[in-house]
Backbone as JSON, one array per atom type, in Angstrom:
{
  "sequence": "XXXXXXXXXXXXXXXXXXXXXXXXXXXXXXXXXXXXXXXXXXXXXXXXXXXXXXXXXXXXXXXXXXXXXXXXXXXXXXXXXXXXXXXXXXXXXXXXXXXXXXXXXXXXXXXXXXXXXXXXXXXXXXXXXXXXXXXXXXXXXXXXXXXXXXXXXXXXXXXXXXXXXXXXXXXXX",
  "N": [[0.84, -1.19, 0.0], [0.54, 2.39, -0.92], [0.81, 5.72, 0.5], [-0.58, 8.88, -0.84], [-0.29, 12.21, -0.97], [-2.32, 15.12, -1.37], [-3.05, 18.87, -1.55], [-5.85, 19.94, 0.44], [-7.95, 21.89, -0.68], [-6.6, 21.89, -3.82], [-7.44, 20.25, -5.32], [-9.4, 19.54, -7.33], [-9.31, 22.12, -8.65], [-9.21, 24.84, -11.07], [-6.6, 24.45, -13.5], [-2.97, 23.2, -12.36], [-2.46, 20.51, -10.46], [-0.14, 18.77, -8.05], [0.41, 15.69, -7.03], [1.84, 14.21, -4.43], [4.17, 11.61, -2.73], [4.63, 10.51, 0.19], [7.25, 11.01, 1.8], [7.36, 13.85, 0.17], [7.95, 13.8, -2.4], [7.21, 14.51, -5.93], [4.69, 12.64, -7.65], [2.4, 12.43, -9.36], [0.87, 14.84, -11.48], [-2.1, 16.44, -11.99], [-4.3, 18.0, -14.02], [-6.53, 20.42, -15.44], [-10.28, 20.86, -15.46], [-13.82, 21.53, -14.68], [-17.21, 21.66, -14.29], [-18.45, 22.32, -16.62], [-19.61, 21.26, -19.9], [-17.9, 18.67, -21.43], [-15.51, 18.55, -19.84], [-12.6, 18.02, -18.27], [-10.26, 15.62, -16.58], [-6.75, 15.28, -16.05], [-4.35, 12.84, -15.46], [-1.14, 13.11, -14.96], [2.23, 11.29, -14.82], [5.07, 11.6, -13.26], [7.17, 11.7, -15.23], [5.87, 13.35, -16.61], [4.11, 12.03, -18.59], [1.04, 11.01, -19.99], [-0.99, 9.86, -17.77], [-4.42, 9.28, -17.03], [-7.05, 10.05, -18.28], [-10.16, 11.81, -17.01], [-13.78, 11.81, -18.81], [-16.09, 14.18, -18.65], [-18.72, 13.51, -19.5], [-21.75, 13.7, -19.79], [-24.37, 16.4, -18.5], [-25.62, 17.94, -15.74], [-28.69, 16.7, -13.0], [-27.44, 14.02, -12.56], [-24.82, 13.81, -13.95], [-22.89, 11.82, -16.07], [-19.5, 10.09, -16.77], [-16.25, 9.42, -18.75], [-13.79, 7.49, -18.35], [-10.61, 6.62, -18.64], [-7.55, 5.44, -19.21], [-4.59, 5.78, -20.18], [-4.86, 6.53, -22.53], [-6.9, 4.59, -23.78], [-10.14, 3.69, -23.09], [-11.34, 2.77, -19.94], [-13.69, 2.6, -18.36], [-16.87, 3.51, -16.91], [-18.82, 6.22, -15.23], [-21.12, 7.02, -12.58], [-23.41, 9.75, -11.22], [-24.84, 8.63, -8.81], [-27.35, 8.37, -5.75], [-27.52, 7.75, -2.2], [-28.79, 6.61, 0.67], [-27.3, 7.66, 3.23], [-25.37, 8.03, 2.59], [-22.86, 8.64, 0.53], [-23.12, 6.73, -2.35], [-21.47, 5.07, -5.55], [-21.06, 3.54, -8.58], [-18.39, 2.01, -10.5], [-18.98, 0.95, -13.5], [-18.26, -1.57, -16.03], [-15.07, -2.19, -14.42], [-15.54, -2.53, -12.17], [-15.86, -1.45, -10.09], [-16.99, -0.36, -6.79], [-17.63, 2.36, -5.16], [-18.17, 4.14, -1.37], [-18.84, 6.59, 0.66], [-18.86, 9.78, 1.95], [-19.66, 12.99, 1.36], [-19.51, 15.76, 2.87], [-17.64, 14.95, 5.2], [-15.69, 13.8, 3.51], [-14.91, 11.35, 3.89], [-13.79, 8.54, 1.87], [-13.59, 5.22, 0.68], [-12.86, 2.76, -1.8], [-14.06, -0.06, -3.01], [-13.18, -3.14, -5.08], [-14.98, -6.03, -5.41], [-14.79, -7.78, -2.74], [-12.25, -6.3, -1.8], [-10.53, -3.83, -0.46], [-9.35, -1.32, -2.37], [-8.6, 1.64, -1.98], [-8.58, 4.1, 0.4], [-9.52, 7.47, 1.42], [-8.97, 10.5, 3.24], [-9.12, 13.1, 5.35], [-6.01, 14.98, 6.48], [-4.39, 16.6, 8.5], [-1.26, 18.02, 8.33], [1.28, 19.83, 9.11], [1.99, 21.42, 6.88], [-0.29, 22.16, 6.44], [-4.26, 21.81, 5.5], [-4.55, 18.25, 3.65], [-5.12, 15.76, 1.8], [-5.01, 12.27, 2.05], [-4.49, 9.6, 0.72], [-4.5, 6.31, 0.32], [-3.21, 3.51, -1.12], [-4.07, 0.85, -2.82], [-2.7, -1.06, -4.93], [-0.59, -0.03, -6.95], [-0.57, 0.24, -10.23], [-3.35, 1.1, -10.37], [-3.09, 3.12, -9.56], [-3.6, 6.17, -11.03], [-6.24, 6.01, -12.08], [-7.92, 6.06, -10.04], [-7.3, 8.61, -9.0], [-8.33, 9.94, -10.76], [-10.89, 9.92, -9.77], [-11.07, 10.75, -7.63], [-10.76, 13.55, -8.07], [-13.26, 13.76, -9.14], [-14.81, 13.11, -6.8], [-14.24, 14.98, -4.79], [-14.53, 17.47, -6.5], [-17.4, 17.5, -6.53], [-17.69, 17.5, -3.82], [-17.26, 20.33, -3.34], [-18.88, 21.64, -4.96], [-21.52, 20.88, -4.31], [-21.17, 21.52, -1.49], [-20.95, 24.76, -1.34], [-23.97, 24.93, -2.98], [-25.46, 24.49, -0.76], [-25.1, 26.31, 1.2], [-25.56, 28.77, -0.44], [-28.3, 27.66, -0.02], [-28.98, 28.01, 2.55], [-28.14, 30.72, 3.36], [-25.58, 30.97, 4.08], [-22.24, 31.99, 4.04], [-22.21, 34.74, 3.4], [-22.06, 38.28, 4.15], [-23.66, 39.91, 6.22], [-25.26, 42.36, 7.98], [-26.45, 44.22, 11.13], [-28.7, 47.08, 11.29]],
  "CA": [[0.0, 0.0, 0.0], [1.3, 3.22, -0.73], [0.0, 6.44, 0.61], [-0.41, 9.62, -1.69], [-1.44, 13.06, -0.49], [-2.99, 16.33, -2.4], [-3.57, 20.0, -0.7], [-6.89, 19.63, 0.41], [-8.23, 23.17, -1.86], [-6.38, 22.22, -4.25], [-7.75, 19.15, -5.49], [-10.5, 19.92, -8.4], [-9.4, 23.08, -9.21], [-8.61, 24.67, -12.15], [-4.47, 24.47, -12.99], [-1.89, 22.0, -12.22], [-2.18, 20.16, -8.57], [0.73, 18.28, -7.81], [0.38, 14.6, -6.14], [3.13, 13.88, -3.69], [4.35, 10.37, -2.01], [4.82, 10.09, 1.88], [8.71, 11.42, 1.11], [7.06, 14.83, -0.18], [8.58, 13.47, -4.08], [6.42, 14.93, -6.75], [4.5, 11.18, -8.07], [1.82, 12.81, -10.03], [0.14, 16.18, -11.84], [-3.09, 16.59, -12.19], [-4.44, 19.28, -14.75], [-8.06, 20.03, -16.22], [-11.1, 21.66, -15.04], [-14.57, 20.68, -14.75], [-18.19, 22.71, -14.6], [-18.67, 22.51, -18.07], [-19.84, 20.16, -20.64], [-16.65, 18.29, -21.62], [-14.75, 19.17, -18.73], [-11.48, 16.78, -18.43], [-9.01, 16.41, -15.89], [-5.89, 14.49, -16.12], [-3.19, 12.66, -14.32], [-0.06, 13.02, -15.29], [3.48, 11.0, -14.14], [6.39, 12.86, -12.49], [8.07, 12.24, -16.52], [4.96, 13.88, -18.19], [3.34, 10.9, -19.53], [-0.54, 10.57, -19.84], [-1.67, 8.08, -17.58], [-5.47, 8.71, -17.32], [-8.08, 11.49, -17.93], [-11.48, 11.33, -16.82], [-13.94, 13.19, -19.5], [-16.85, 14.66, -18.48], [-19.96, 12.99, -20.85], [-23.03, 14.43, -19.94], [-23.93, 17.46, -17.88], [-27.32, 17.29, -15.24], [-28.82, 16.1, -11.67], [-26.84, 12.87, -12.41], [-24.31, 13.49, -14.75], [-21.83, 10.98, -16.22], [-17.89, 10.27, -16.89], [-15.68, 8.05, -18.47], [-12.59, 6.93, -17.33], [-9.34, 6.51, -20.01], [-6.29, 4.65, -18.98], [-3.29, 5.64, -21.15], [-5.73, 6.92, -23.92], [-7.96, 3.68, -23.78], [-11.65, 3.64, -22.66], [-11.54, 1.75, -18.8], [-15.16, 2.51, -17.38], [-17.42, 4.9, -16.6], [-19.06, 6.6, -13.64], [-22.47, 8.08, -13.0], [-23.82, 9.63, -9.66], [-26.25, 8.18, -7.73], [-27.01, 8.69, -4.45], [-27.98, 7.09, -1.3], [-29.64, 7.14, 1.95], [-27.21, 8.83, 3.92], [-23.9, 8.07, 2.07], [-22.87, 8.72, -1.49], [-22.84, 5.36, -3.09], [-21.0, 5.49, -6.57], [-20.55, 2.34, -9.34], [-17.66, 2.45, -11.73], [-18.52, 0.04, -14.63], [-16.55, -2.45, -16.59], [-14.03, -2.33, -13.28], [-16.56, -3.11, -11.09], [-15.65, -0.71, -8.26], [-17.89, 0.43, -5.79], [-17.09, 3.69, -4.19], [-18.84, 4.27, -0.81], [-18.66, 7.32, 1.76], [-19.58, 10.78, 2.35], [-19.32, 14.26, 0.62], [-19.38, 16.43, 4.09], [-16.68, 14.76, 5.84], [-14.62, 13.46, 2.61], [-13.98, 10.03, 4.06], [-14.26, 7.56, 1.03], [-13.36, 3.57, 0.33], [-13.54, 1.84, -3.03], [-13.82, -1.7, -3.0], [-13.14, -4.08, -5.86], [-14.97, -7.11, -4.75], [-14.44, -7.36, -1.1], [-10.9, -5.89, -1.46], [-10.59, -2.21, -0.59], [-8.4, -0.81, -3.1], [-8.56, 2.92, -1.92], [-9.22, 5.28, 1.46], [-9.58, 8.93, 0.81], [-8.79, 10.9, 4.41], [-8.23, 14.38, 5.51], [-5.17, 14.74, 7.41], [-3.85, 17.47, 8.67], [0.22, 18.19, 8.52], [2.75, 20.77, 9.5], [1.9, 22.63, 5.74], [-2.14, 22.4, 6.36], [-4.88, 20.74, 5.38], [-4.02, 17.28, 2.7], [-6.18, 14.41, 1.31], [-4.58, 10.82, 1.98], [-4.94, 8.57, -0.6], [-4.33, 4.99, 0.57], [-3.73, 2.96, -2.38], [-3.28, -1.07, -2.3], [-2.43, -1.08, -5.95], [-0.08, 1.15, -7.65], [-1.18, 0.32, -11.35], [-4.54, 1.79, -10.03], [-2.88, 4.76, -8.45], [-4.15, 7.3, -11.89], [-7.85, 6.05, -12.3], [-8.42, 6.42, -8.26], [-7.09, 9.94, -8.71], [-9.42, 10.54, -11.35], [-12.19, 9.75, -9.48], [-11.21, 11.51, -6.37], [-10.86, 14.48, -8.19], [-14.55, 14.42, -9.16], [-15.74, 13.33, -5.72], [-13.83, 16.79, -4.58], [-15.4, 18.84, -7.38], [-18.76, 17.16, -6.27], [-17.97, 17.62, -2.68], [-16.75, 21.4, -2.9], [-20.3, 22.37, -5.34], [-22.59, 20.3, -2.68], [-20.97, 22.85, 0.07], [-21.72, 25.91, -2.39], [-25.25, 24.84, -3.06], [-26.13, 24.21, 0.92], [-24.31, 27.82, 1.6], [-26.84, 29.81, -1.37], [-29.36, 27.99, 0.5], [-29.15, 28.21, 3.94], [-27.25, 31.64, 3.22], [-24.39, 30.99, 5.0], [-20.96, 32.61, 3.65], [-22.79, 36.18, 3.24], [-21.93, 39.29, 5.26], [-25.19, 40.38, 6.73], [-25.33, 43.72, 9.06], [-28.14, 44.6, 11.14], [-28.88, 48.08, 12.55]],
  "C": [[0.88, 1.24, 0.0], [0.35, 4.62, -0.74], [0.59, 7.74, -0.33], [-1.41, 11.28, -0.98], [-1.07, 14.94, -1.84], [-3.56, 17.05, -1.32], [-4.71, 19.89, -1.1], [-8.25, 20.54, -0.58], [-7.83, 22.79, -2.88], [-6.92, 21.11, -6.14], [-8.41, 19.07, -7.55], [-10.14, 21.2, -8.57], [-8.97, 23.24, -10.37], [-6.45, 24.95, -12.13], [-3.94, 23.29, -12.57], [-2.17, 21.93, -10.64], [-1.16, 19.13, -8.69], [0.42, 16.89, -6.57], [1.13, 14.31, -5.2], [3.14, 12.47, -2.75], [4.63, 10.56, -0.51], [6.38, 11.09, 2.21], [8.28, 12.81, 0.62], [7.77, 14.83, -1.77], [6.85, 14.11, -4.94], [5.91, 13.25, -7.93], [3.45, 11.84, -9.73], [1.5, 14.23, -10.19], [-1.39, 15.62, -11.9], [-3.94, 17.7, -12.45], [-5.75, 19.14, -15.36], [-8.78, 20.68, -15.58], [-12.53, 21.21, -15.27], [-15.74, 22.0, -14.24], [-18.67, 23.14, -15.92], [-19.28, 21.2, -19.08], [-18.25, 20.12, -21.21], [-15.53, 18.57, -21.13], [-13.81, 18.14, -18.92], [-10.78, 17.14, -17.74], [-8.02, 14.85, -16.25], [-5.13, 14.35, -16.11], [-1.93, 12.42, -15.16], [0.73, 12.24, -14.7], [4.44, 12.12, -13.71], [7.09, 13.04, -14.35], [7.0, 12.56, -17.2], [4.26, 13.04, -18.97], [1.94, 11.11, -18.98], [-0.77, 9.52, -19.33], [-2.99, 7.97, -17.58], [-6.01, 9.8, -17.16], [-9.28, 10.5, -17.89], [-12.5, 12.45, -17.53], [-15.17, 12.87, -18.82], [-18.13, 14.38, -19.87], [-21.19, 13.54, -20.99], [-23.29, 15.47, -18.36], [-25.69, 16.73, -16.87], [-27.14, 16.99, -13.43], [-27.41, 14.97, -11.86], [-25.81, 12.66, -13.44], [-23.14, 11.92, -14.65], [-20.64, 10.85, -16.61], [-17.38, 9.24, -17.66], [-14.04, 8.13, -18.36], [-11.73, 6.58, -18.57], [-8.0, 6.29, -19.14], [-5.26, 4.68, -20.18], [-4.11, 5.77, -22.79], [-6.88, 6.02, -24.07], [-9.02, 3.45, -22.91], [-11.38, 2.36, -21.45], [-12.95, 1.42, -17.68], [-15.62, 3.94, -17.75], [-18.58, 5.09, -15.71], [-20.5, 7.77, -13.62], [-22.77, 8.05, -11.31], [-24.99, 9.32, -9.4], [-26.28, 8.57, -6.47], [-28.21, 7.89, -3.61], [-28.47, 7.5, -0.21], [-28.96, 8.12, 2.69], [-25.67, 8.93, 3.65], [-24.23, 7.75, 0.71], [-22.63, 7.32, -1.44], [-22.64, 5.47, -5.13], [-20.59, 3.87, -7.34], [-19.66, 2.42, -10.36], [-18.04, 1.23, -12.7], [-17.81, -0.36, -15.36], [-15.32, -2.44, -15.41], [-14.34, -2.35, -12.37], [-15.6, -2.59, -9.89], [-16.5, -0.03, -7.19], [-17.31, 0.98, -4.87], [-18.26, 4.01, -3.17], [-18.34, 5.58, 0.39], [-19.49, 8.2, 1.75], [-19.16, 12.73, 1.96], [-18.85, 15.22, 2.26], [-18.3, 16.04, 5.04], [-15.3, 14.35, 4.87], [-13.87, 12.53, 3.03], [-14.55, 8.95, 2.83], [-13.58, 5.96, 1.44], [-13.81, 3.51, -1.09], [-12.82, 0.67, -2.46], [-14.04, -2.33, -4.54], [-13.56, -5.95, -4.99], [-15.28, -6.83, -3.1], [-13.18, -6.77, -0.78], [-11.46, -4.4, -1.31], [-9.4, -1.47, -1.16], [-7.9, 0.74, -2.65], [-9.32, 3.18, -0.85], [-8.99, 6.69, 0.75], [-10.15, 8.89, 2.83], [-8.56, 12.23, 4.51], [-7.77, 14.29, 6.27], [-4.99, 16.38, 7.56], [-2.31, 17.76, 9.41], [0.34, 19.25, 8.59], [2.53, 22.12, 8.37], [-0.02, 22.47, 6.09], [-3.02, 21.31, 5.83], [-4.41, 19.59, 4.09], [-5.37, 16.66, 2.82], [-5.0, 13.54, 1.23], [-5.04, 9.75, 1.31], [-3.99, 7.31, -0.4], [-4.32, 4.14, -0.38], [-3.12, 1.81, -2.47], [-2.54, -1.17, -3.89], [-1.79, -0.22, -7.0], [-0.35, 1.01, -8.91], [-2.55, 0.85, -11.67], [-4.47, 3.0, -9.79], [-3.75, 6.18, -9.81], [-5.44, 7.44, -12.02], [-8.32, 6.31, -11.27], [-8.14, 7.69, -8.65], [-8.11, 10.89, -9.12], [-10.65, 10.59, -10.75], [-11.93, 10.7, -7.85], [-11.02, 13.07, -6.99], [-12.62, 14.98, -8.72], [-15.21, 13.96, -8.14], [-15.42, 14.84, -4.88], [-14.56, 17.68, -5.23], [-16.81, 18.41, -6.57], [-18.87, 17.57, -4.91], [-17.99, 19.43, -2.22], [-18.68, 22.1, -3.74], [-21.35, 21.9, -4.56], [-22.6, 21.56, -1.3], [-21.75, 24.45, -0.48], [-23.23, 25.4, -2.27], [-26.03, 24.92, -1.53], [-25.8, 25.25, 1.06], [-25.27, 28.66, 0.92], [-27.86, 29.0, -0.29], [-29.66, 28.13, 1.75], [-28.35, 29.98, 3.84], [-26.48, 32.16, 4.01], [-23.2, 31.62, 3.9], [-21.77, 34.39, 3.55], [-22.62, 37.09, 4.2], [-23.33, 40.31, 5.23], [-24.63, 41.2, 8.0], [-26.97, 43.71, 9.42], [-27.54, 46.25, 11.84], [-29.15, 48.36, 13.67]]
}
């Protein structure tokens, strides 16, 4: 298992985020942007190679994704949602992703294996995401997908904020 962490802001944004190993080594990029029809983000190696974008397919309540491994079509990912935790199916790689947008603790499981945690930690430079990963030939398509449970988790916060209208500077007399 090797753990992988990403500034916790910095995740889904637009621009280059930088992956880093345990060792603070630069493992992966991760470049692209998303809010759009045909949004795409995707993971780079430390030498610049394409290892996997995830494109953005249809827009909506429930949009969908698919998943590209080294240019070639590996699944694809549509949200659903559950009683009181996101529940997420990747097809063709039969992964089931299970947790929670508001706290940003995930699991995927292949099978009964758990291939992937997703954690916030907090180190010495600030907040991180820990990315637990049993399988390093997996390590680019997990990324992809944690970068759109981030985008999903950061517009979820936005939407609850317009409606409860929290973030707003309100005065009274």
């Amino acid at each position: 298992m090797r753990k992988l962490y990403s500034h916790r802001n910095r995740l889904s944004t637009r621009g280059t985020t930088t992956i880093t190993d345990e060792n603070g080594s630069n493992v992966y990029l991760i470049n692209g942007r998303w809010g759009m029809h045909a949004g795409v983000m995707s993971v780079y190696s430390s030498s610049n190679l394409l290892e996997a974008e995830i494109k953005q397919r249809s827009l909506g309540m429930l949009p969908k994704f698919d998943l590209y491994k080294k240019r070639k079509y590996a699944g694809s990912i549509r949200r659903y949602y559950g009683v009181s935790r996101e529940m997420l199916f990747v097809k063709k790689l039969n992964w089931l992703i299970m947790g929670n947008l508001s706290t940003y603790n995930y699991r995927v499981f292949h099978g009964r294996e758990c291939i992937m945690t997703i954690n916030e930690v907090q180190l010495a430079s600030g907040d991180y995401l820990e990315f637990t990963i049993s399988h390093e030939e997996d390590e680019a398509l997990l990324l992809c997908i944690a970068s759109i449970l981030d985008y999903w988790a950061k517009t979820g916060t936005k939407a609850r904020n317009r409606r409860f209208g929290c973030g707003r500077n309100l005065a009274f007399d």
